[in-house]
N, C-alpha and C positions, 0 to 999 in steps of 0.2 A: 264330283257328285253333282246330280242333276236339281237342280231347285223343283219347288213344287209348279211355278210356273212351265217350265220346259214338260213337265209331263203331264201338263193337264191341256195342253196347246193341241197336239194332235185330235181328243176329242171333243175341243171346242169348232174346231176347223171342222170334223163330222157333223157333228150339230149344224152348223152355220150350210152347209151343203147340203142337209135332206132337208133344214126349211126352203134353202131356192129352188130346189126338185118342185114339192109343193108347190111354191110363191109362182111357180112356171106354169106349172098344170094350170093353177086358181086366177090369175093378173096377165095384164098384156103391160103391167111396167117390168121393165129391164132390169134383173137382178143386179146387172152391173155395176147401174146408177145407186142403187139404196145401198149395197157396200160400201159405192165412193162417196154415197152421203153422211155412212155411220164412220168415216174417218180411215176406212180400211186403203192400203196404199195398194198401186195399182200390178204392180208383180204379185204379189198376193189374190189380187180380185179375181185374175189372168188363171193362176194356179187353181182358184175354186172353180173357176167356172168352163176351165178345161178349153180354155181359149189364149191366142199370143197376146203382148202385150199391146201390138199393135191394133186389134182386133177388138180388146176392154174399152180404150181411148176412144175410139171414134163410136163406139158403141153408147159411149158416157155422152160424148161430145154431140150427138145425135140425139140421145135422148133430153138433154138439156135446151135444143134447140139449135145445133150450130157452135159456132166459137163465136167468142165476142164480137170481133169484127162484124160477122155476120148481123147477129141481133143488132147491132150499132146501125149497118145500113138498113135494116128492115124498119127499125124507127124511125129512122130519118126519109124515108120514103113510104111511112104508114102502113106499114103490108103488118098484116094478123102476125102472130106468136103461133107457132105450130102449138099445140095440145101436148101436156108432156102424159 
């Protein structure tokens, strides 16, 4: 038997995807990012947003600014923080 969590998952998942329809129309921030900020894992992000996992990642990674490494040499050579 299915707990009440397993059947109320599919229309949270609805939900969570006609707000980034919206959050898409109305923002130029990346739905990607505020998924992987609210804790959501990244095959799931992938799965909502109808893109591969490869594709979430640098999508994140980009919208953060880079990988650490990166942000690392930009401070150490004073260059601006791109705008997220």
């Amino acid at each position: 038997m299915e707990s009440s969590n397993d059947l109320i998952l599919p229309y949270l998942r609805a939900l969570v995807i006609l707000q980034l329809e919206r959050l898409h129309d109305e923002s130029d921030v990346k739905p990607e990012l505020l998924l992987s900020r609210a804790g959501i894992p990244l095959p799931d992000i992938a799965q909502m947003v109808g893109k591969n996992y490869a594709a979430v990642a640098k999508a994140i990674s980009r919208a953060k600014g880079g990988t650490q490494k990166e942000r690392l040499q930009r401070a150490m050579t004073h260059e601006p923080e791109p705008a997220e």
